[in-house]
C-alpha positions as MATLAB code, in Angstrom:
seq = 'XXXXXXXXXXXXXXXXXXXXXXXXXXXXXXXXXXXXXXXXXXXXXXXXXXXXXXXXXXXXXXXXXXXXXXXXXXXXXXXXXXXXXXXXXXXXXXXXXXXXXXXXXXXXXXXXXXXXXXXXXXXXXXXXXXXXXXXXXXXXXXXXXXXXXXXXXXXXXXXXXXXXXXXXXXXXXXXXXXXXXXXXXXXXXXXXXXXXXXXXXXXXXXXXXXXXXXXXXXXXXXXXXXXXXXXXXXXXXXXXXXXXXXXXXXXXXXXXXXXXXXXXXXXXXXXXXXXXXXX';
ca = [
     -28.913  124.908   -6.590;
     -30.569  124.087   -9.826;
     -33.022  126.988   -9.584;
     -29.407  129.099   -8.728;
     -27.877  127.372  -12.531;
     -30.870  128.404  -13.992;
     -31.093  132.424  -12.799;
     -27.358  132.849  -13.500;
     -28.439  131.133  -16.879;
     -30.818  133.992  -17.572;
     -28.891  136.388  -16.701;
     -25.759  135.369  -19.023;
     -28.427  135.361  -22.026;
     -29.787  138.906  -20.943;
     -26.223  139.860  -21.017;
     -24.389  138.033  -23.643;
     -26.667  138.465  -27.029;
     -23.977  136.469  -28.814;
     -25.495  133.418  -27.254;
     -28.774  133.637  -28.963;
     -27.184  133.686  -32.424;
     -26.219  129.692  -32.421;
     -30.123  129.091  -31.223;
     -30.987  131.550  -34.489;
     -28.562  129.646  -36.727;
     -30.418  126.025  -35.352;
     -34.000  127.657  -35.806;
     -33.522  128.397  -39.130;
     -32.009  124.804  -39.776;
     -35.212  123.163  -38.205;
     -37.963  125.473  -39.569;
     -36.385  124.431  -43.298;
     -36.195  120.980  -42.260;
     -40.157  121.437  -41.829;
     -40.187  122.634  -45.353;
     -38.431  120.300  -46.796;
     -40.403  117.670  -45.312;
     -43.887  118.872  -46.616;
     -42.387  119.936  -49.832;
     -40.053  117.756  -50.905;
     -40.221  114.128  -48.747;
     -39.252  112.175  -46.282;
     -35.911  111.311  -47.693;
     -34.320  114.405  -48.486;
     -35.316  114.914  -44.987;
     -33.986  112.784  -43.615;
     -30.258  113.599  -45.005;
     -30.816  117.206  -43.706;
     -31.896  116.069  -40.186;
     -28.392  114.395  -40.118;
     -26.967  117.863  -41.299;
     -28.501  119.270  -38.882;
     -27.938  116.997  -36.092;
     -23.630  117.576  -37.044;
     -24.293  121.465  -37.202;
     -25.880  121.461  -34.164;
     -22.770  120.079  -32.090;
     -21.217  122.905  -33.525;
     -23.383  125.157  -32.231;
     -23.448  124.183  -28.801;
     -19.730  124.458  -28.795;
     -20.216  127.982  -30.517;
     -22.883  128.631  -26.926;
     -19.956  127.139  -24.472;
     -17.516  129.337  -25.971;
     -19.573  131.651  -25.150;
     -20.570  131.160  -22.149;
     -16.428  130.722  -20.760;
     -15.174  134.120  -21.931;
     -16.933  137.696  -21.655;
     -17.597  139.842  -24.226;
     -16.592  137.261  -26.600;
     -17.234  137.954  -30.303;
     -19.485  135.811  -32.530;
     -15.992  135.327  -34.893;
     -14.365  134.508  -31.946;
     -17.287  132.029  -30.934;
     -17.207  130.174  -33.827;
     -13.494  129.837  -33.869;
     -13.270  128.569  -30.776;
     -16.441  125.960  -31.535;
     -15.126  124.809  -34.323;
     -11.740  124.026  -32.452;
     -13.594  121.875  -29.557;
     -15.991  120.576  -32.239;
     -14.509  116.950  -32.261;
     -13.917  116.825  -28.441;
     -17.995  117.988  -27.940;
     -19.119  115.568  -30.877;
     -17.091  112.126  -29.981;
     -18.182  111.756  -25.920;
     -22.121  111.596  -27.993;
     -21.136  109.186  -30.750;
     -19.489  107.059  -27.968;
     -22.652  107.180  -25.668;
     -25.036  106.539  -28.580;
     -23.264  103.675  -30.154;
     -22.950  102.280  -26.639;
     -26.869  102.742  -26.127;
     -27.124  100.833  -29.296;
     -24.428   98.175  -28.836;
     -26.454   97.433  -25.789;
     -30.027   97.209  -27.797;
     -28.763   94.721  -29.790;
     -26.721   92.518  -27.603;
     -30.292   92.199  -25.124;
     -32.346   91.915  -28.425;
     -30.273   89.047  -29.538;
     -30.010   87.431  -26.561;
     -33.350   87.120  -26.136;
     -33.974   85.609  -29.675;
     -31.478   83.266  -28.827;
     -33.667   81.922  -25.948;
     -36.800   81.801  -27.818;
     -38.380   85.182  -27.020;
     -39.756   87.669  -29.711;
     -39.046   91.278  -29.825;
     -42.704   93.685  -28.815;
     -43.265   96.928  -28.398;
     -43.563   96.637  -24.768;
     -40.236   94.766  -24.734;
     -38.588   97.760  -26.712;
     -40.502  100.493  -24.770;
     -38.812   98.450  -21.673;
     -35.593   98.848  -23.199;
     -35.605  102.596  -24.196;
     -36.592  103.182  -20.349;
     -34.756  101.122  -18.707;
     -30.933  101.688  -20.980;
     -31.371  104.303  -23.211;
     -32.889  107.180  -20.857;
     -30.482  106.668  -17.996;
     -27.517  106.742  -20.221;
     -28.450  109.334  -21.524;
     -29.108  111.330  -18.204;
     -25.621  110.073  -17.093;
     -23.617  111.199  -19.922;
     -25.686  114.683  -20.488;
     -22.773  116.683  -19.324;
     -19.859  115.434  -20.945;
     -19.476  117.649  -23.839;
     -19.689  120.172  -20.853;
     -17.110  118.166  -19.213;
     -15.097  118.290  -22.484;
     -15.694  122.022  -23.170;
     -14.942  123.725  -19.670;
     -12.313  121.204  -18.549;
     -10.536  119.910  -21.603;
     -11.355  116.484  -20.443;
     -11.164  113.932  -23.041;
     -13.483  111.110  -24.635;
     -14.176  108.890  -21.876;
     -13.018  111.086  -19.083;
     -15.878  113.820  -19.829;
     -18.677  110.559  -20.196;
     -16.929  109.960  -16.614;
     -16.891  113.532  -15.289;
     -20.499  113.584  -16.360;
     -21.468  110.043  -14.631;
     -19.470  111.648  -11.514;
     -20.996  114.203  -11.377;
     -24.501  113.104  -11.934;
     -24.419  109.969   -9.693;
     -22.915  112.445   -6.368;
     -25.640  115.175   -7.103;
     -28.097  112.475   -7.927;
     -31.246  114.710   -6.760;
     -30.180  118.235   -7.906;
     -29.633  116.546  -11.100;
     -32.968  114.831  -10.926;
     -34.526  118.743  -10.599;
     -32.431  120.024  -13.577;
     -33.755  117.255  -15.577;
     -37.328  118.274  -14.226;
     -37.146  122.077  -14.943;
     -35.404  120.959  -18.512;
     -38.386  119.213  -19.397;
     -41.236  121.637  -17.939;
     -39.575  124.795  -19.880;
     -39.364  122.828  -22.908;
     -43.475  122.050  -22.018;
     -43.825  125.630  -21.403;
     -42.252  127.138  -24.682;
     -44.505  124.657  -26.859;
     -47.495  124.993  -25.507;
     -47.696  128.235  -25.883;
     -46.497  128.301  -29.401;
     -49.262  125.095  -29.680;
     -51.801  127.800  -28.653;
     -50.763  130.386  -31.395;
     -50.629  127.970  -34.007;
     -53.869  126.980  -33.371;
     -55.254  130.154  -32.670;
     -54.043  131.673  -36.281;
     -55.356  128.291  -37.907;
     -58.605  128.408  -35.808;
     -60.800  128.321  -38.678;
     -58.974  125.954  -40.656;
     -58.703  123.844  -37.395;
     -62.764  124.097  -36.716;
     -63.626  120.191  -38.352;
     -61.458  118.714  -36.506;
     -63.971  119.689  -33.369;
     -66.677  117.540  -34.981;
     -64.670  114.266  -35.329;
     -65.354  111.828  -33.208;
     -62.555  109.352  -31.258;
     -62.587  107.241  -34.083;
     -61.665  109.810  -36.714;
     -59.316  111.433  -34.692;
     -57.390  108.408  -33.882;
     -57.703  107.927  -37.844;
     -56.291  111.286  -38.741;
     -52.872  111.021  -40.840;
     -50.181  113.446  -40.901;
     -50.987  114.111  -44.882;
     -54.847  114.764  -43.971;
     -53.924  116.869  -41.347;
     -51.439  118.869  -43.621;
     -54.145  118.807  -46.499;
     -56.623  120.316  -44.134;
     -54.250  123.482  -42.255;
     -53.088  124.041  -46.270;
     -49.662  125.662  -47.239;
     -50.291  128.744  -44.632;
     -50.623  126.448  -41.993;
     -46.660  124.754  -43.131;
     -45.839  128.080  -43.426;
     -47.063  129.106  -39.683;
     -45.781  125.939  -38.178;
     -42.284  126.614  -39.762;
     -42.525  130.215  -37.570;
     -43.476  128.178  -34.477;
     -40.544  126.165  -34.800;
     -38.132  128.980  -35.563;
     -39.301  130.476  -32.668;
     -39.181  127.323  -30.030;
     -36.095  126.438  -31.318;
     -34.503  129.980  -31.446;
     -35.326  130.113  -27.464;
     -34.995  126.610  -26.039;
     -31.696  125.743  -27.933;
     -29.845  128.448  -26.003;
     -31.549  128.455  -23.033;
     -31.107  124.828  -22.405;
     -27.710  124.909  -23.431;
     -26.456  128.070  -21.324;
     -28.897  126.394  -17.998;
     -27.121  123.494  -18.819;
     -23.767  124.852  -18.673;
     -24.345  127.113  -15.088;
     -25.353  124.108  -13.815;
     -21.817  122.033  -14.688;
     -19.934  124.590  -13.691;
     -21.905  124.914  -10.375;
     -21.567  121.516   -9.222;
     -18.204  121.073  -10.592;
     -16.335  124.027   -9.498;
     -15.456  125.050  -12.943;
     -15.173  128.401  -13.175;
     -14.580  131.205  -16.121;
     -11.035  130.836  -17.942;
      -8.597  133.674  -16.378;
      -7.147  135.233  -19.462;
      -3.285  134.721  -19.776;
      -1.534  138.224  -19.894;
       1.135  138.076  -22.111;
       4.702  138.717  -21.129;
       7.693  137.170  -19.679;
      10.430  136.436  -16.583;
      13.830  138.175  -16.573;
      16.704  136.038  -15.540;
      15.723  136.537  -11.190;
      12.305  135.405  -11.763;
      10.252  138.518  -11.851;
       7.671  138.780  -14.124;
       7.063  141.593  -16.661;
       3.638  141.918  -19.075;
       3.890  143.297  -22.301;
];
């Protein structure tokens, strides 16, 4: 069933080109972002990650609306993103901040009985709370979108859903992670083919230099063409996995939940014995 979610996916972005403009809008966003943080910094990146991070809600709302209603307009898209833009964005704040609440209160209890924070500890953590919270609330902006649940019903919906299809979900997760592999490696293999040259030294350094290597000498040595090719590469991965994810993400919620597309209300009225007349 999750190989089904992700066929119908493909075919509703071979048939809908109004879902690849939210994964075009989100490219562009993260290839500047790139920019920015080679030309300008770390800290004006980091307030446009956060921009980014609150425009990209609204583009996955845009995709959903998109993905409920047929030959849906790119106006109408937005409209209707924009509208559910709150109801997709809370059910995230809620999970994070819990994922967080939790980090602290097991951090602090454990300083309180005399044991230090490591990096093992914390990699324990991310495993063991953060990743399965994650995977259990991953479809309730879905949840929120296609069934007008609200803030804790969709995290619930999503947990429901999740927990009774525990293995199909499992397999979604999987082929999630492997396109995502797929799509970057082979942009990893352009971008090093068209810096090949530049790239050559690095095939002469030994373990020791390589585990050396900085970000800054590695953008010194691949020079401004390189920034310039990398930005392209993330356009590019960006620009296909946003959508692709998004719509695979969506066939699969609506298989498993039984949503199904929105039946468009006719307008019209009854007369006074009940019958029904459209307009």
């Amino acid at each position: 069933m999750s190989l089904a979610a992700l066929r119908d996916a493909i075919d509703l972005l071979t048939t809908r080109p109004v879902l690849w403009l939210p994964g075009i809008a989100c490219g562009i966003l993260c290839a500047l972002f790139w920019l920015l943080w080679y030309y300008s910094g770390t800290f004006f990146a980091g307030k446009f990650a956060i921009l980014i991070l609150l425009v990209a809600v609204f583009l996955s709302a845009m995709t959903y609306a998109g993905i409920r209603a047929e030959n849906v307009s790119a106006g109408t898209a937005a409209a209707e993103g924009a509208s559910y833009y709150l109801r997709v964005l809370i059910p995230g704040l809620v999970i994070a901040f819990g994922i967080g609440l939790v980090f602290i209160l097991v951090i602090l209890t454990l300083a309180l009985i005399g044991i230090p924070s490591d990096p093992g500890l914390l990699t324990f953590l991310t495993f063991g709370v953060m990743f399965p919270s994650i995977m259990l609330g991953y479809f309730a902006d879905c949840a929120a979108m296609f069934e007008g649940k609200k803030v804790f019903e969709s995290i619930q919906r999503s947990i429901e859903i999740v927990t009774i299809n525990l293995f199909d979900a499992i397999v979604f997760y999987l082929v999630s992670f492997l396109l995502s592999c797929a799509v970057l490696f082979a942009l990893a293999i352009v971008w090093t083919a068209a810096l090949a040259d530049r790239l050559e030294p690095l095939t002469k350094y030994n373990e020791t230099q390589i585990a050396a290597l900085t970000p800054d000498q590695l953008t010194a040595l691949i020079g401004p063409d390189g920034i310039w090719i990398a930005a392209a590469c993330i356009f590019i991965a960006v620009t296909v996995l946003f959508p692709l994810l998004l719509t695979y993400k969506a066939c699969f919620f609506r298989i498993y939940s039984g949503t199904t597309l929105p039946i468009q209300q006719v307008s019209g009225e009854f007369d006074s014995k009940g019958r029904w007349y459209k307009y």
